[in-house]
VEXLUMTOR-494208 format. One record per residue (C-alpha): x negated, y negated, z negated; residue in one letter. Coordinates in nm, 2 decimals, decimal comma. Layout:
N
u: X v: Y w: Z resn: A
...
This chain:
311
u: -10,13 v: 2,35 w: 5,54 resn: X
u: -10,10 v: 2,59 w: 5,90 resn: X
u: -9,77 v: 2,51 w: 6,01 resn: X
u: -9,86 v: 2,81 w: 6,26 resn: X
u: -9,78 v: 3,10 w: 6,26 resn: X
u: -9,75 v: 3,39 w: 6,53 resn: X
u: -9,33 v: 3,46 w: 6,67 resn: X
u: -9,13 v: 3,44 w: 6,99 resn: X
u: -8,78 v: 3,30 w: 7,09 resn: X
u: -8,55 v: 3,47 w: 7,18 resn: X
u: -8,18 v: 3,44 w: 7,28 resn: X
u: -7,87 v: 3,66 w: 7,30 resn: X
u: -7,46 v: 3,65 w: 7,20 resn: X
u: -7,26 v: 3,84 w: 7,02 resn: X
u: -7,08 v: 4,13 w: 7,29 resn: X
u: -6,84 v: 4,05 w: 7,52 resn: X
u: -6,97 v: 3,64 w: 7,50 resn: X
u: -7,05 v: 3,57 w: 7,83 resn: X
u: -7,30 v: 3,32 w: 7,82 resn: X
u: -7,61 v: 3,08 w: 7,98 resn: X
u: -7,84 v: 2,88 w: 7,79 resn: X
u: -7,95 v: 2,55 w: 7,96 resn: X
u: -8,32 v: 2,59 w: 7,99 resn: X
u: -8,41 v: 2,24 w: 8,03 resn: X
u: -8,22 v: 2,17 w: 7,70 resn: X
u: -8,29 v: 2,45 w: 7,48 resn: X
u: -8,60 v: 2,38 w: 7,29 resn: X
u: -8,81 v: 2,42 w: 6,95 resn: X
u: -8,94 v: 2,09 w: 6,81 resn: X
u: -9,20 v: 1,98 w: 6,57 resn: X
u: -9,12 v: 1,68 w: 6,34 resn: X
u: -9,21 v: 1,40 w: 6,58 resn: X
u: -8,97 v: 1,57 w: 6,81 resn: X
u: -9,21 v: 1,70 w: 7,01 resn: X
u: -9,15 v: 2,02 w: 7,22 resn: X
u: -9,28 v: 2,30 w: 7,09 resn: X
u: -9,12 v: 2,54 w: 7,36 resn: X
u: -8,83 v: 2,61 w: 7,54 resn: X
u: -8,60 v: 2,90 w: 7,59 resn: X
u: -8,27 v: 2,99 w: 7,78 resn: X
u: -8,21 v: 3,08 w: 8,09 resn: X
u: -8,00 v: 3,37 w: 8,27 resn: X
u: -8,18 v: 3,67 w: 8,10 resn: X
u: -7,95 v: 3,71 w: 7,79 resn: X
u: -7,81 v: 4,05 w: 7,73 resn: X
u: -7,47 v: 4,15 w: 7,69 resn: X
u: -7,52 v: 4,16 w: 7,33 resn: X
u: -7,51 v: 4,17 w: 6,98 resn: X
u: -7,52 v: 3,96 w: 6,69 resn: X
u: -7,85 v: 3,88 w: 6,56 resn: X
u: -8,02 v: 4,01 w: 6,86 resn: X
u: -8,13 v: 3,90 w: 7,13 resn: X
u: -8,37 v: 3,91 w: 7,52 resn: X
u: -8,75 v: 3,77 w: 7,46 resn: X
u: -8,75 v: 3,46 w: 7,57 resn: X
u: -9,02 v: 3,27 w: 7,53 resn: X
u: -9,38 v: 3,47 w: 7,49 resn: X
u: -9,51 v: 3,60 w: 7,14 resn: X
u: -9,81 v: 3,37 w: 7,06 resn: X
u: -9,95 v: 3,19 w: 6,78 resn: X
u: -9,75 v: 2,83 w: 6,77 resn: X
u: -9,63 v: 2,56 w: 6,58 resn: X
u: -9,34 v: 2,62 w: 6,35 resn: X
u: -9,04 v: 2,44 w: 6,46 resn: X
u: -8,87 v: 2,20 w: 6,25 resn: X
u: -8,56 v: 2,13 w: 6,52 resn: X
u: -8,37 v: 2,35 w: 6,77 resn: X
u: -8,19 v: 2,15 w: 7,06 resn: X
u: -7,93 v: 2,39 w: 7,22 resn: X
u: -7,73 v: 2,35 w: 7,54 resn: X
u: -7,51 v: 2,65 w: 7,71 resn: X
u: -7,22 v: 2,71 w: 7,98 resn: X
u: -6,94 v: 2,94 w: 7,82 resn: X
u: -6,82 v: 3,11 w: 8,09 resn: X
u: -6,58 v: 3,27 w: 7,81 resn: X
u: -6,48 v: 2,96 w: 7,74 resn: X
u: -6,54 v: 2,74 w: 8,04 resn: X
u: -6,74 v: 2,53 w: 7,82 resn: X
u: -7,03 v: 2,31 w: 7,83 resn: X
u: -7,18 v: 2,34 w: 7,43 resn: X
u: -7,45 v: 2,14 w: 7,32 resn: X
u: -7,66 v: 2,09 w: 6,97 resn: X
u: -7,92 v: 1,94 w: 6,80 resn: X
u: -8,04 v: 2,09 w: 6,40 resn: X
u: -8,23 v: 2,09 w: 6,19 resn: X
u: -8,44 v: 2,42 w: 6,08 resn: X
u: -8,57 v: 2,52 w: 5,73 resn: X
u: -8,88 v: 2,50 w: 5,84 resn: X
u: -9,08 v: 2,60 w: 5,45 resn: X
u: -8,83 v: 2,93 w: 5,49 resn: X
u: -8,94 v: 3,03 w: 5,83 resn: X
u: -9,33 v: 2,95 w: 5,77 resn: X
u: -9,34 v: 3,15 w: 5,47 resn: X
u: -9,12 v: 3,42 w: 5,63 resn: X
u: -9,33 v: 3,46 w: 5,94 resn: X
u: -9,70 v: 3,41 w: 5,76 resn: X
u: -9,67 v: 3,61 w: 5,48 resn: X
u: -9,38 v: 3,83 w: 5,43 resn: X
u: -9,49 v: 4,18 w: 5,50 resn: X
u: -9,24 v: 4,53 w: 5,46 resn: X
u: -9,36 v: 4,91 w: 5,37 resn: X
u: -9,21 v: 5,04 w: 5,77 resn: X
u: -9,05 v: 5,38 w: 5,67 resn: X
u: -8,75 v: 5,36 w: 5,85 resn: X
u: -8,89 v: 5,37 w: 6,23 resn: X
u: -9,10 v: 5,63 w: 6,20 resn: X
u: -9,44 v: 5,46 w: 6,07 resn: X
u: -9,37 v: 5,54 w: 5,71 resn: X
u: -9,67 v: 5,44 w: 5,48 resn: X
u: -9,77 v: 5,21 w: 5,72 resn: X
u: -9,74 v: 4,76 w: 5,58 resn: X
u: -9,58 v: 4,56 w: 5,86 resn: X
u: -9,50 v: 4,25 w: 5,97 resn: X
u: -9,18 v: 4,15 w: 5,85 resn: X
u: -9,08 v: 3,88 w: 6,07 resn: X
u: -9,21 v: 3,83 w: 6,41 resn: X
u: -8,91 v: 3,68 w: 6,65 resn: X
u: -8,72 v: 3,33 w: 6,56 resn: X
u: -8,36 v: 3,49 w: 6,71 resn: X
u: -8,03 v: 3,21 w: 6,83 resn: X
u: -7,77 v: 3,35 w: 6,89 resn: X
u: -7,45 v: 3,13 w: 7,03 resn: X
u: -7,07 v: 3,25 w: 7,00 resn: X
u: -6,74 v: 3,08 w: 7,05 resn: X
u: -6,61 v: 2,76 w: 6,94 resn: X
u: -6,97 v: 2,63 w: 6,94 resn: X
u: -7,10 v: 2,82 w: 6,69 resn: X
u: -7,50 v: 2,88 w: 6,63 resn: X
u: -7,66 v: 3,14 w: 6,45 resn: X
u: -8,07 v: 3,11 w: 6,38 resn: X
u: -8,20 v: 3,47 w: 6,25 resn: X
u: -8,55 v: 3,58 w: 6,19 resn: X
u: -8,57 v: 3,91 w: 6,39 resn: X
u: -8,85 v: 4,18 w: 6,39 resn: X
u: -8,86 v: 4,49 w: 6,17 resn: X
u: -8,60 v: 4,30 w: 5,95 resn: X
u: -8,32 v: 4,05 w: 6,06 resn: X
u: -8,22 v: 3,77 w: 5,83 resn: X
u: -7,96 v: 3,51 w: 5,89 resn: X
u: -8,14 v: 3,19 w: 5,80 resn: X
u: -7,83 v: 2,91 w: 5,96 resn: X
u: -7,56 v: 2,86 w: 6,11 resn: X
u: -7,45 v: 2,56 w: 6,28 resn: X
u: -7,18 v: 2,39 w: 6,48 resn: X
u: -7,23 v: 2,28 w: 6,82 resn: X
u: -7,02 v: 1,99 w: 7,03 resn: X
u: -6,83 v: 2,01 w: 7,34 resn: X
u: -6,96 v: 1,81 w: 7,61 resn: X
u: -6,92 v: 1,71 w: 8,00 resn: X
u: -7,24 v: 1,83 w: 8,20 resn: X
u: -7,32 v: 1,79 w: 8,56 resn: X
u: -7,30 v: 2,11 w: 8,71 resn: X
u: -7,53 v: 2,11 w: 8,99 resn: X
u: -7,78 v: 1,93 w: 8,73 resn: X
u: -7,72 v: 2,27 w: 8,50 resn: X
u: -7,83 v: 2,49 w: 8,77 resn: X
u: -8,14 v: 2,27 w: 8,88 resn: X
u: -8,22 v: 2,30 w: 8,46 resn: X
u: -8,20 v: 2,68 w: 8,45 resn: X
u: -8,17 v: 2,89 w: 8,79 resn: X
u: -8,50 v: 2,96 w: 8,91 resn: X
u: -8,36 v: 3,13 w: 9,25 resn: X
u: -8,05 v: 2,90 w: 9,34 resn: X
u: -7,82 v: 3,11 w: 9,44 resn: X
u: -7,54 v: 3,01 w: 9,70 resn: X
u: -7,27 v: 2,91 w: 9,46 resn: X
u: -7,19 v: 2,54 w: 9,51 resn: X
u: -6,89 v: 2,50 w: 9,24 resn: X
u: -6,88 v: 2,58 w: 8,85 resn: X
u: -6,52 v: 2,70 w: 8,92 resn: X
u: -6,64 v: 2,97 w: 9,21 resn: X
u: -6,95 v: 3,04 w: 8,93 resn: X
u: -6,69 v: 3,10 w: 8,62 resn: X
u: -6,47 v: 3,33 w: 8,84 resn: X
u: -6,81 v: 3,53 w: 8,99 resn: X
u: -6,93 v: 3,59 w: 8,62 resn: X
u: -6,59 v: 3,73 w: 8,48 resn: X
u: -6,60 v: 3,95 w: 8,75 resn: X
u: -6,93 v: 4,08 w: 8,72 resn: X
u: -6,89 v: 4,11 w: 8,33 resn: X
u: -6,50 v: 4,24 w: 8,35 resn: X
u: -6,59 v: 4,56 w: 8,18 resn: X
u: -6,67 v: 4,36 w: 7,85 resn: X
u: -6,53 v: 3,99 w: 7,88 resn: X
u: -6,23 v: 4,08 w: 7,71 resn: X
u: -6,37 v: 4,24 w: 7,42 resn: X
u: -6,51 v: 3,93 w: 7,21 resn: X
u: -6,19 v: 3,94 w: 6,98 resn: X
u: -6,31 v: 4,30 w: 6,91 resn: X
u: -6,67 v: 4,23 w: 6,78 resn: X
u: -6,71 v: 3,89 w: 6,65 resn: X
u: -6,54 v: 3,68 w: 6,40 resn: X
u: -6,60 v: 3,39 w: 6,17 resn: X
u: -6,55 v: 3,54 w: 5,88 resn: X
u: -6,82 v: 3,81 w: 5,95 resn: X
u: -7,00 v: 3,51 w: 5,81 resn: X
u: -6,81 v: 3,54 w: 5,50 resn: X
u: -7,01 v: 3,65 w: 5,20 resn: X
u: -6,90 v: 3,94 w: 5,00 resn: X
u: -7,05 v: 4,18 w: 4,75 resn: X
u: -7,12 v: 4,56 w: 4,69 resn: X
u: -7,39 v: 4,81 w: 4,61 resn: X
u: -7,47 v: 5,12 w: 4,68 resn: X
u: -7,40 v: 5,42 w: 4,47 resn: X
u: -7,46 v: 5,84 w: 4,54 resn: X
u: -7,28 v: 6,05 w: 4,32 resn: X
u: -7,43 v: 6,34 w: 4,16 resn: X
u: -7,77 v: 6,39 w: 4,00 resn: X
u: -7,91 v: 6,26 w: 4,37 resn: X
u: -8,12 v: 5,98 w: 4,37 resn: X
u: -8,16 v: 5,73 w: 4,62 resn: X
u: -8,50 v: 5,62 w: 4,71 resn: X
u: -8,45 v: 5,34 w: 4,97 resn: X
u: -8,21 v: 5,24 w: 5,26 resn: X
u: -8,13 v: 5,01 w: 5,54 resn: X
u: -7,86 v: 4,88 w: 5,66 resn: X
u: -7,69 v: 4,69 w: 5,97 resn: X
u: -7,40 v: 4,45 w: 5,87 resn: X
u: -7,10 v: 4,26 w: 6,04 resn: X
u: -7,32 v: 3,95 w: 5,99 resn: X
u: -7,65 v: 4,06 w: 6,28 resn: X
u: -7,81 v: 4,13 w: 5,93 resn: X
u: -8,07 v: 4,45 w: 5,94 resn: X
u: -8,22 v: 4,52 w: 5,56 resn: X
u: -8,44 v: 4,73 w: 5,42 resn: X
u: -8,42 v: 4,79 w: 5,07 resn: X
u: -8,72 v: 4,94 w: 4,92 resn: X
u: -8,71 v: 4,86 w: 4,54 resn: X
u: -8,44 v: 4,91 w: 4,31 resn: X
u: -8,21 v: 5,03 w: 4,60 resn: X
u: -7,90 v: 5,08 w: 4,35 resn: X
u: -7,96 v: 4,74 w: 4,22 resn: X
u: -7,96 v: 4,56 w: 4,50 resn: X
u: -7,62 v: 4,35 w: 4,63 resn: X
u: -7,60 v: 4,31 w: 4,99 resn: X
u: -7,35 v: 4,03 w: 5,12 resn: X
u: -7,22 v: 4,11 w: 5,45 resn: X
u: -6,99 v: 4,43 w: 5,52 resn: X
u: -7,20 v: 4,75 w: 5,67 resn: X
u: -7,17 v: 4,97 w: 5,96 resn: X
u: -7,47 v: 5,13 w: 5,93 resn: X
u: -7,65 v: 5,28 w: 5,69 resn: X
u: -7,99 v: 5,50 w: 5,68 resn: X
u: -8,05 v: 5,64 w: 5,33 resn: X
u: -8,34 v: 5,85 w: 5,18 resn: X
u: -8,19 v: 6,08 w: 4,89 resn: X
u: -8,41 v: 6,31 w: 4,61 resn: X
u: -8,24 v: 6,57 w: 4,51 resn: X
u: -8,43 v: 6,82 w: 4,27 resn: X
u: -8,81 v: 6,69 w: 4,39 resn: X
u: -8,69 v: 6,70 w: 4,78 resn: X
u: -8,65 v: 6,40 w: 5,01 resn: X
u: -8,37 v: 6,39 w: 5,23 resn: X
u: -8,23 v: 6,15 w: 5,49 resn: X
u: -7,93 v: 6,08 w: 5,60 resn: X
u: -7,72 v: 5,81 w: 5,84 resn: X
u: -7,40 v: 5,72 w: 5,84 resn: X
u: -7,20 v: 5,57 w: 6,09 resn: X
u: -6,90 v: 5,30 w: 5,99 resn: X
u: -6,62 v: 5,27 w: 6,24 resn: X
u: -6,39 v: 4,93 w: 6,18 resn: X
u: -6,56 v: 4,85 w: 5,84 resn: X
u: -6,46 v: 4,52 w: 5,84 resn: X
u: -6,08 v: 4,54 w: 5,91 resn: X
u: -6,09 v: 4,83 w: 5,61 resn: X
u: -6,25 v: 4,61 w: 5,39 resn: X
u: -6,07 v: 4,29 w: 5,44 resn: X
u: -5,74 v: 4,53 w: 5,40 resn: X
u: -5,83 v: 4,68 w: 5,07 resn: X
u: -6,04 v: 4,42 w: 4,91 resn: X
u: -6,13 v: 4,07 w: 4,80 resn: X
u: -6,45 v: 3,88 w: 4,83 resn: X
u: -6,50 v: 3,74 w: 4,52 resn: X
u: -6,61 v: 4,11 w: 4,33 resn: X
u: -6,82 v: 4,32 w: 4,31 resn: X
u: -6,77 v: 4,63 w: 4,52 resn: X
u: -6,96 v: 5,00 w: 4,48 resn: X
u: -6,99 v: 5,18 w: 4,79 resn: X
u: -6,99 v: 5,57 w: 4,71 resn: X
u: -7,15 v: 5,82 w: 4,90 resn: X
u: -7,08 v: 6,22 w: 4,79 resn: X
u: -7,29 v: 6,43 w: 4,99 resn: X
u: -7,22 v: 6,78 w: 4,84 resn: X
u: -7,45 v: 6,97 w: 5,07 resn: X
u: -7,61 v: 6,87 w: 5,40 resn: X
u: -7,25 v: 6,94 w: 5,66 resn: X
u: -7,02 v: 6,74 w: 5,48 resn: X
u: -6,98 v: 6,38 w: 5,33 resn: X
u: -6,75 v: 6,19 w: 5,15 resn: X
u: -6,71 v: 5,79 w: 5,12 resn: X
u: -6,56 v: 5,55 w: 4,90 resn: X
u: -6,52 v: 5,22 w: 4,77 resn: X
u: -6,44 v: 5,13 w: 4,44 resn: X
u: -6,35 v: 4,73 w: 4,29 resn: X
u: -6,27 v: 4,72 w: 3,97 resn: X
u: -6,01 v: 5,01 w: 3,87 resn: X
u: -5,93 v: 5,07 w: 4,26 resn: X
u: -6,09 v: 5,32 w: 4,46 resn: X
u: -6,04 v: 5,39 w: 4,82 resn: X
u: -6,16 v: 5,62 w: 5,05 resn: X
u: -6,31 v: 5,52 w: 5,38 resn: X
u: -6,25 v: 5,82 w: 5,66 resn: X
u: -6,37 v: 5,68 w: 5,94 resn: X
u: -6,71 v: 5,71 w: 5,97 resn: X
u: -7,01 v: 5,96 w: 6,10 resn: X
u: -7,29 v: 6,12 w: 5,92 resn: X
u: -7,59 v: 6,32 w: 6,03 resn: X
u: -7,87 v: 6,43 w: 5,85 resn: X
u: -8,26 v: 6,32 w: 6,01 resn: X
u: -8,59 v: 6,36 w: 6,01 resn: X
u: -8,84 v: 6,20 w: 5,81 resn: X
């Protein structure tokens, strides 16, 4: 069996994390521990879960079987270090053969791969979060990191490639918070925990509409296409973003909608046990309508943006 296959690394936090990996101790292994390559580094992004800044070059390589992981907080003030254990069957199936019909970026007819980018993302406390990234994103682990004591001048001879005239981690923590004061407060704001918390709902239109496929962005990083059976499919994370194609009396239309605070709205009104029906009431192309039902309760969610696009 190829345990090949062709991806790159790359490496990013959810926004308002401010973050840097440890190059020399951020690395993809094979199952004699060997290194298969490294990432990290000072080129993460701002960013946002289940994304992240290329990191180590596209290529054909070995599929890794381990992730060590090693980052300074400068949130946190927080040396984080881990070493796990990858599904490595998952992640060579996903990346060899798993291919997707692309018609929600413009290249509609047109089979793709799937799966092209292996995607860590690191967070507070020491959380972890592996994706697969490309024209999908899927959560395949999350782990828990360990605090640990780290030389700091040894840090910066692992990662800076220009060594900068900073000679303390102190002066470096205080230099960073500045330079990132527009966002370093906002972690509380987009990402918790429970993101990470499954729950449960489908989509529904209402009318004689039909929905022919979407995709959707989630709390969770997540990005899915649904292509078969869209009104049949249960998704697990809570969305904020959904692109929808709708027949309506043989015509095709497309729509997006936006969710504002989707997660404290749905963590307010509803449990994660059932089954929830998302409901979307499009009476004509300027004005849109959403609810959620559970069971005999129905709510309607008002804070959210819809446009209609181009196919």
């Amino acid at each position: 069996m190829n345990d090949e296959a062709y991806y790159g690394v790359y490496i990013g936090y959810p926004h308002g994390y401010v973050a840097e990996y440890n190059n020399a101790h951020s690395v993809m292994k094979n199952d004699k521990d060997e290194i298969i390559t490294s990432f990290g580094g000072k080129n993460a992004t701002e960013g946002q879960l289940g994304y992240g800044v290329q990191n180590s070059s596209n290529g054909d390589m070995e599929v890794p079987s381990k992730m060590e992981v090693m980052w300074l907080s400068v949130t946190e003030n927080q040396f984080w270090q881990g070493e796990f254990d990858l599904p490595k069957k998952e992640l060579l199936k996903a990346l060899n053969d798993e291919k997707i019909l692309d018609i929600f970026s413009g290249l509609e007819g047109k089979t793709e791969d799937k799966y092209s980018e292996i995607v860590v993302n690191v967070a507070p406390k020491g959380k972890v979060y592996v994706y697969l990234g490309g024209m999908s994103t899927k959560l395949i682990g999350v782990y828990q990191a360990r605090p640990i004591e780290y030389d700091w001048l040894q840090h910066v001879n692992d990662t800076w490639i220009i060594k900068y005239d900073i000679e303390t981690r102190a002066e470096y923590i205080l230099l960073m918070k500045k330079g990132y004061a527009d966002i370093v407060d906002q972690i509380d704001q987009n990402y918790k925990e429970d993101f990470f918390t499954p729950v449960r709902w489908k989509l529904r239109i209402k009318g004689d509409k039909k929905i022919l496929a979407f995709a959707v962005d989630t709390v969770n990083g997540e990005y899915t296409q649904v292509l078969d059976n869209p009104t049949e499919q249960e998704i697990k994370s809570i969305p904020t973003e959904i692109g929808f194609d709708v027949e309506e009396k043989g015509k095709v239309n497309r729509y997006n909608i936006e969710l504002t605070n989707s997660y404290e709205f749905y963590k307010k009104n509803f449990n994660n046990n059932s089954l929830v029906y998302m409901l979307i009431d499009i009476p004509d192309p300027d004005h849109a309508f959403l609810y959620f039902k559970q069971g005999d309760k129905t709510v309607e969610f008002l804070d959210f943006k819809t446009q209609e696009l181009d196919r």
